[in-house]
C-alpha positions as CSV (number, residue, x, y, z in Angstrom):
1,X,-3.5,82.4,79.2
2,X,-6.4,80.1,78.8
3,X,-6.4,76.6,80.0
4,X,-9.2,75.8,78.0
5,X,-8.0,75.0,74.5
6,X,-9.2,77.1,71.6
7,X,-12.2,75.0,69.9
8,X,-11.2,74.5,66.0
9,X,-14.0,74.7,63.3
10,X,-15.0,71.1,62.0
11,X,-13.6,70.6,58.8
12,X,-16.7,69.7,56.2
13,X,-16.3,66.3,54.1
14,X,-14.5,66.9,50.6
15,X,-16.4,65.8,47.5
16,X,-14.6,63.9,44.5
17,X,-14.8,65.8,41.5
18,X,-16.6,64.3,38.7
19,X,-15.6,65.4,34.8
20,X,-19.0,65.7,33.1
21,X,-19.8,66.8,29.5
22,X,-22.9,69.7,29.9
23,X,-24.3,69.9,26.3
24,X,-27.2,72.9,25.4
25,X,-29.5,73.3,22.8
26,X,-27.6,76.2,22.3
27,X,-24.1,78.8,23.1
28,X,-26.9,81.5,25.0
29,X,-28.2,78.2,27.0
30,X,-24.7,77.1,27.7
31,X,-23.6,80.8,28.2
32,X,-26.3,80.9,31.3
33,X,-25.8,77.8,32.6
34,X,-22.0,78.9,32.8
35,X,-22.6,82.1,34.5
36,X,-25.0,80.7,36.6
37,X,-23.1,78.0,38.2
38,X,-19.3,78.7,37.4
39,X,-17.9,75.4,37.4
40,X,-14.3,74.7,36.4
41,X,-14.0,74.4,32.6
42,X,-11.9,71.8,30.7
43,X,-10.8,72.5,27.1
44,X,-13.1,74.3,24.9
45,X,-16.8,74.3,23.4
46,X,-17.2,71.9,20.6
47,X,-20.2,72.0,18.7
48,X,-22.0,68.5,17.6
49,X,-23.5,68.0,13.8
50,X,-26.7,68.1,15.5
51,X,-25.4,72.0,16.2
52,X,-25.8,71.6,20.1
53,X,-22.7,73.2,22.0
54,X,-21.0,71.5,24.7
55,X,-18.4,72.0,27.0
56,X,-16.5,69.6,29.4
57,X,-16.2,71.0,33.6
58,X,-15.2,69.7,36.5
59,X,-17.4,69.9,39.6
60,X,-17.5,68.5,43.4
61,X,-20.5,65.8,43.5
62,X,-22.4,67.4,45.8
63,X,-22.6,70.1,43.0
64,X,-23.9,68.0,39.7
65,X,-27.5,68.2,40.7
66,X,-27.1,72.0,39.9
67,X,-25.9,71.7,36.7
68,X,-29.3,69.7,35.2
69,X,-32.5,71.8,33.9
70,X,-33.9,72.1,30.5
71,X,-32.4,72.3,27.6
72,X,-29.2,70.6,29.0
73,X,-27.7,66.9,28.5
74,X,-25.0,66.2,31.5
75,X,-23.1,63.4,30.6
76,X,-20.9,61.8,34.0
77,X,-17.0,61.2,32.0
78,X,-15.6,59.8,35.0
79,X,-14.2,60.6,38.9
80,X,-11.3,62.9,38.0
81,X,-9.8,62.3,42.2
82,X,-10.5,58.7,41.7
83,X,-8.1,59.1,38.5
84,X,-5.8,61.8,40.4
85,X,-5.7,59.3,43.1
86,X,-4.9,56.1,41.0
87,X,-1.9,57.9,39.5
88,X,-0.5,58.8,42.7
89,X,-0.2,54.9,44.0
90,X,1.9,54.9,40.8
91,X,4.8,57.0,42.4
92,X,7.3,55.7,44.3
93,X,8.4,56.2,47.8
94,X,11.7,57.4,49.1
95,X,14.7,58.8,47.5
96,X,15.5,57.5,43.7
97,X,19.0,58.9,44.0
98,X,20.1,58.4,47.3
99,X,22.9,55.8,46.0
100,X,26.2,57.0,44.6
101,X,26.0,55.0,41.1
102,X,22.5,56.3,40.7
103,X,22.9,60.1,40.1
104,X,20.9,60.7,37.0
105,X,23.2,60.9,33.5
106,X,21.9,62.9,30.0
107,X,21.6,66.6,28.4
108,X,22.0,69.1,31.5
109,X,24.7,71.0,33.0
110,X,26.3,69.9,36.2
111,X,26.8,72.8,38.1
112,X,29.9,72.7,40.7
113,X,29.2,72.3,44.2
């Protein structure tokens, strides 16, 4: 055995996702621009009246640089971690049912034991 301990890789900074709206000219445009950087899609394409296609994704913010060229409207939405982040301050610590009077009451079975 080694006294030396083993050296452990440095662990690179995670990025906040961002929610953007990509919108192309056209569905080839946005077809490329999807197989080219394969970000994480949310929902479907909608198409404008103007009859450019968009499509929202979700992408780390080191990434959003690669999502602009021509032809291409990227629209920020918001920071989806910020929001994922926010909503988990909302939840409560500890154990809601931990007292006796406090077991949970409605529509379920209570199985024995």
């Amino acid at each position: 055995m080694s006294a030396v301990p083993s050296a452990q890789p440095p662990v690179p900074p995670r990025h906040d996702i961002i929610q953007l709206r990509v919108t192309a000219d056209d569905a080839d445009t946005l077809r490329a621009l999807l197989r080219h950087t394969r970000p994480d899609t949310g929902g479907r394409p909608h198409v404008g009246a103007d009859g450019r296609i968009g499509i929202d994704v979700y992408v780390p913010e080191d990434r959003v640089a690669t999502l602009e060229r021509e032809g291409v409207t990227v629209t920020r939405i918001g920071n989806a971690s910020e929001a994922g982040r926010a909503a988990q301050a909302e939840v409560g610590t500890g154990d809601r049912f931990a007292a006796d009077d406090a077991v949970p009451h409605g529509l379920a079975a209570k199985l024995a034991g």
